[in-house]
C-alpha positions in Angstrom: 15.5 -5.2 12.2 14.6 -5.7 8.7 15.9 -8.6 6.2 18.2 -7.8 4.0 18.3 -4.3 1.9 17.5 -3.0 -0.7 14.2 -4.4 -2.1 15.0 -7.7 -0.3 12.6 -6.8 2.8 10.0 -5.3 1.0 6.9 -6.5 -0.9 4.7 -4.7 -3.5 1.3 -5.4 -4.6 -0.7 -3.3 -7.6 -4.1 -3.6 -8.3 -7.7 -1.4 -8.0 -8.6 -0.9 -4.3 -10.5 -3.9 -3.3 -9.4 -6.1 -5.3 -6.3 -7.5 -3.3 -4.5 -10.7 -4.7 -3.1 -12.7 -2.0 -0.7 -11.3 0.2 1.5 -13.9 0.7 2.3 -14.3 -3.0 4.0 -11.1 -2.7 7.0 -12.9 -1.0 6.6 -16.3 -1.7 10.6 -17.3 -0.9 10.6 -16.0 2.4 15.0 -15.9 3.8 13.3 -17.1 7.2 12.8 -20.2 8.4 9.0 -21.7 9.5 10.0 -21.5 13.2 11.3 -17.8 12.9 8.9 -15.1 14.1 7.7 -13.0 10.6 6.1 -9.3 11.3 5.5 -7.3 8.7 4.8 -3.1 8.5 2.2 -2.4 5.4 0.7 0.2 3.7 -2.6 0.2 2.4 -4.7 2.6 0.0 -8.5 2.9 0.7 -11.2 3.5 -0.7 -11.1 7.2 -0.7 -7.0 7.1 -1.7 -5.9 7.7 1.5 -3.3 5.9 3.0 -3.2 3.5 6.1 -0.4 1.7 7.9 0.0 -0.7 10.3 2.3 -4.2 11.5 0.9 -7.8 11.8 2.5 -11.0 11.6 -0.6 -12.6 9.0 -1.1 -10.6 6.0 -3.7 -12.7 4.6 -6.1 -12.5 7.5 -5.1 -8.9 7.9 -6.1 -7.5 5.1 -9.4 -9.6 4.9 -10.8 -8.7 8.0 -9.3 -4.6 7.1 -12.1 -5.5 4.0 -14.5 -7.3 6.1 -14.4 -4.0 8.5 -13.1 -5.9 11.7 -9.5 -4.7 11.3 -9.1 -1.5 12.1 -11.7 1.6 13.0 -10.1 3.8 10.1 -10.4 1.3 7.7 -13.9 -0.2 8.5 -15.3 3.2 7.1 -12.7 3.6 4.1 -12.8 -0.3 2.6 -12.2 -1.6 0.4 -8.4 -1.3 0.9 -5.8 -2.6 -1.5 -2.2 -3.4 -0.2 0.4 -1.3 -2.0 3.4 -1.7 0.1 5.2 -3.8 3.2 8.3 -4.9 4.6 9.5 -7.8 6.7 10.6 -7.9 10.3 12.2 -10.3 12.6 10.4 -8.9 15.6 6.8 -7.0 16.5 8.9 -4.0 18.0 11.0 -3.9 14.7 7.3 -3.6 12.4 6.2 -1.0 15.4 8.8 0.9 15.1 8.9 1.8 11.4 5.1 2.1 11.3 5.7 4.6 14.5 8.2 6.3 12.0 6.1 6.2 8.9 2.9 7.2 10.3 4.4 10.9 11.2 5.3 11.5 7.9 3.4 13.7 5.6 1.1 12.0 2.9 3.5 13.0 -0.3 6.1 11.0 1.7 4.4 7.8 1.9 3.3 8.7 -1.7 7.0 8.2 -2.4 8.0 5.8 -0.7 5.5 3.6 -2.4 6.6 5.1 -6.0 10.2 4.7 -5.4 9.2 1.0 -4.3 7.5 0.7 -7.9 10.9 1.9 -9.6 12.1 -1.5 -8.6 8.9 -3.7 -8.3 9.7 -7.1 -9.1 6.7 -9.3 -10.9 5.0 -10.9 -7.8 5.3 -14.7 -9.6 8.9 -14.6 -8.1 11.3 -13.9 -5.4 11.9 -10.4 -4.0 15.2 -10.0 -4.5 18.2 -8.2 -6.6 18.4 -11.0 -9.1 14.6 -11.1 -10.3 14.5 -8.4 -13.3 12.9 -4.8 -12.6 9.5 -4.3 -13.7 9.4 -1.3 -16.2 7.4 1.4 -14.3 4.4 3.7 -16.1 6.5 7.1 -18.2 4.4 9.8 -18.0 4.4 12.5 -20.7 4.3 16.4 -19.4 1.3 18.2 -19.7 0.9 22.0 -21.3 -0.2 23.4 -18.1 3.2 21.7 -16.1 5.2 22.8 -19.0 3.8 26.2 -19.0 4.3 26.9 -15.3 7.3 25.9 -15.4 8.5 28.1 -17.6 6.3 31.2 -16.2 8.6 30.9 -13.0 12.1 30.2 -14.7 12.1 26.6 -13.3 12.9 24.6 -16.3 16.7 24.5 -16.0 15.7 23.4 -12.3 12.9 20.6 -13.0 15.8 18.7 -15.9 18.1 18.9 -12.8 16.8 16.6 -10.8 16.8 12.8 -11.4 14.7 11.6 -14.2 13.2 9.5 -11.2 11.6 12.7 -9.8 10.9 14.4 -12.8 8.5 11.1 -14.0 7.1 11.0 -10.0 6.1 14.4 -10.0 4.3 14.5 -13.2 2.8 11.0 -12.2 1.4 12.2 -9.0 0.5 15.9 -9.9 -1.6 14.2 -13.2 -3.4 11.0 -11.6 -5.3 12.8 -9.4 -8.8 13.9 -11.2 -10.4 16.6 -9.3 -8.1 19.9 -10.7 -8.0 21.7 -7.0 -5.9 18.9 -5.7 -3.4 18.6 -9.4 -2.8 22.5 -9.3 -1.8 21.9 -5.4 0.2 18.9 -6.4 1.9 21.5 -8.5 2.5 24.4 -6.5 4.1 22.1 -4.1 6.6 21.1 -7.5 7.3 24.3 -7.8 8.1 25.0 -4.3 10.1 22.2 -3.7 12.0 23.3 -7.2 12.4 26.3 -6.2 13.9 25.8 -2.4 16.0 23.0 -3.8 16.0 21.1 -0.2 13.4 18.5 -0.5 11.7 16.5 -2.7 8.0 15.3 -2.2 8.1 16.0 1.0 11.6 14.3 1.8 14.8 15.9 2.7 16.9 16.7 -0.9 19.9 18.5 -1.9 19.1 19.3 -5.4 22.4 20.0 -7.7 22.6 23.6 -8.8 22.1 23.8 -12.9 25.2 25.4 -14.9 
C-alpha cells in the first residue's frame, strides 16, 4: 500500500527532459524508517514527450542508467528522460500493482494525473506533505481559436461549468503542444468530453448540468 494520502506518497520533479535533479531530494523526509523496504512507481517524460512508467526501489540509479540507456529498452531509444511524477510503496507488489494500473490507461490520463499532481506541487527543498505551502501552478489565458470553437458548438455555458482546475488543464495541454494537428485534436477531444459530460481527459466525470 501506499504512505499516507493525499500528496503525502507522492513526489514531483519539473525540469527540461534530461536535465533531472536528484531524485531523492524529491522526498527528502521519508515517514519510513532506514530498515523499512521503500519501492517506488514513477513516471517519466522522454525525449519525444512520451510517457514511461515503471517501479524500483533506487531512484537515483534508476533514472541514471534510464539516461545512460541501460534501464529499460523503451527508454534507451527515447533518452533523455526527465522524472515528472512517483509515489512511495511499502512493498514491490504494491509499486507493481499501480504501474500495472497506470500503464493501461490512455496517454491524456497520465497527462492528468501528472497535472493534478502539479495543482498541489510542493517546492522540492522540503517535505512532501499537507503542511508545506502549495506551489502556485502556470494560469493559462484562452486562445481565439478555443474561444471561437467553443462558442461555434454552444459549449461555453458547458466549459465555465466545470472546475476552474479543468478549464486551466485543458487549455494548458491543448496549447503547449507545437505542431497544430496534435492542438486541434487536443481540442476536439475538449469538445467531446464537453459535450458527453461523462469524462474528463480521459477520466471518468460527472459534469454538473449549467442552469
Amino acid at each position: 500500500m501506499a504512505y499516507g494520502d493525499g500528496l503525502e506518497n507522492r513526489c514531483l520533479l519539473t525540469g527540461t527532459v534530461g536535465s533531472n535533479p536528484t531524485p531523492s531530494a524529491v522526498c527528502p523526509q521519508n515517514p519510513m524508517s532506514a530498515k523499512d523496504a521503500q519501492w517506488f512507481f514513477y513516471i517519466l517524460r522522454c525525449r519525444d514527450n512520451s510517457l514511461y512508467s515503471g517501479i524500483t526501489n533506487n531512484l537515483d540509479e534508476r533514472i541514471k542508467k534510464h539516461n545512460e540507456g541501460t534501464g529499460a529498452k523503451y527508454t534507451s531509444s527515447h533518452k533523455p528522460v526527465t522524472l515528472v511524477y512517483c509515489e512511495r510503496y511499502d512493498s514491490a507488489s504494491g509499486a507493481k500493482k499501480r504501474e500495472h494500473e497506470v500503464k493501461g490507461w490512455p496517454k491524456t490520463r497520465k497527462e492528468a494525473l501528472v497535472l493534478r499532481l502539479a495543482e498541489g506541487a510542493v517546492p522540492m527543498s522540503g517535505p512532501v506533505t499537507r503542511a508545506t505551502s502549495p506551489a502556485r501552478r502556470p494560469r493559462y489565458l484562452m486562445p481565439d481559436f478555443i474561444l471561437k470553437s467553443l462558442e461555434e458548438r454552444g459549449l461555453v455555458a458547458l466549459y465555465k461549468s466545470r472546475p476552474p482546475y479543468q478549464q486551466n488543464d485543458y487549455i494548458g495541454w491543448i496549447t503547449r503542444d507545437k505542431r497544430v494537428e496534435t492542438r486541434l485534436k487536443r481540442l476536439n477531444q475538449m469538445l467531446d468530453e464537453l459535450r458527453a459530460g461523462t469524462s474528463y481527459m480521459g477520466m471518468d466525470y460527472r459534469a454538473k448540468v449549467p442552469d
